[in-house]
C-alpha positions as CSV (number, residue, x, y, z in Angstrom):
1,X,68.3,56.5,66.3
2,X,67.7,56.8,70.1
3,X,71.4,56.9,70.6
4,X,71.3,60.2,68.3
5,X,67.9,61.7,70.3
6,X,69.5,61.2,73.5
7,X,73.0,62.7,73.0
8,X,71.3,66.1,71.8
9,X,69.5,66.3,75.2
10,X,71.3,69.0,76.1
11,X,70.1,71.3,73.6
12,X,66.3,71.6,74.5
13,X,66.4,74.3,77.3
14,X,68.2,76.5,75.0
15,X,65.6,75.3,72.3
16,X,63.0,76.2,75.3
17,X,64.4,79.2,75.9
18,X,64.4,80.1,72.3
19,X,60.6,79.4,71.4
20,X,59.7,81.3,74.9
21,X,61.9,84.6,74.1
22,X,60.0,84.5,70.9
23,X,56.6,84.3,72.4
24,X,57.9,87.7,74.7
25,X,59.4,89.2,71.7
26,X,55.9,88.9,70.2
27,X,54.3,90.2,73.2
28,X,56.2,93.4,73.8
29,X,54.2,96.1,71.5
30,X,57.3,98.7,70.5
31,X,60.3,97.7,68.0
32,X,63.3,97.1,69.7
33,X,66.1,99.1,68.6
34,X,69.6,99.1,68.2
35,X,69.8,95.1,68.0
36,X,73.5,95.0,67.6
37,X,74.2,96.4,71.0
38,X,71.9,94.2,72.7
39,X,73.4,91.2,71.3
40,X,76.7,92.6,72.5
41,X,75.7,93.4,76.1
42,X,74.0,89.3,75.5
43,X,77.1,88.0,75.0
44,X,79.3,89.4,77.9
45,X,76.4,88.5,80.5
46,X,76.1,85.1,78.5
47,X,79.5,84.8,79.4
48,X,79.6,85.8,83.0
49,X,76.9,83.6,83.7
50,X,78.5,80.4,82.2
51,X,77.0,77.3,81.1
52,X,75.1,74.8,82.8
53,X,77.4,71.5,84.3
54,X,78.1,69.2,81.6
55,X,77.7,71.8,78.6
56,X,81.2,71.8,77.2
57,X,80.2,73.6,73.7
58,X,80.5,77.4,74.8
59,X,81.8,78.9,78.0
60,X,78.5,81.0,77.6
61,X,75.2,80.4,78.7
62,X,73.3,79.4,75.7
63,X,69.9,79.1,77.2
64,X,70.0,83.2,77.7
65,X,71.7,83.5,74.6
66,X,69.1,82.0,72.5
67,X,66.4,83.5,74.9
68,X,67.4,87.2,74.2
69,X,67.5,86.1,70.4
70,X,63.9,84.4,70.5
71,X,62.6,88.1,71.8
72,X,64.8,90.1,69.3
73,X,63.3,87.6,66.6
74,X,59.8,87.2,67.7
75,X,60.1,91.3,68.0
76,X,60.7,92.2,64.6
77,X,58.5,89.1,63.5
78,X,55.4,89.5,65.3
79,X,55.7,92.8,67.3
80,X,52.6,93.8,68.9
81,X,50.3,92.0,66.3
82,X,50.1,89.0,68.8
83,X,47.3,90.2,72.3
């Protein structure tokens, strides 16, 4: 079971980055808007930035990925109602 905790090490900054995007999605008071083209413009930065050394899942950097994400999602979840 350790074996199992230890080879998924290299998920918890983009878990991290996650669970903080959602706290500043929360945060920021005003709906964000046209979602598809932010994921877009997410992507192709995600993509020039690459991905940390030894992360050989995506050529893109999942930790901004899934930060951008966490603030869509804590957006439309908790938008504004969180001070």
């Amino acid at each position: 079971m350790l074996d199992a905790i230890l080879a998924n090490y290299l998920y918890y900054p983009s878990i991290l980055a996650f669970l903080f995007g959602v706290l500043i999605g929360a945060k920021y008071r005003h709906k964000i808007g046209n979602i598809l083209g932010y994921l877009i413009l997410t992507v192709i930065i995600a993509y020039f930035l690459k991905a940390f050394p030894y992360y050989d899942l995506l050529p893109l950097s999942c930790s901004y990925l899934f930060a951008v994400i966490g603030i869509i999602i804590g957006n439309r979840l908790f938008g504004g109602k969180i001070s």
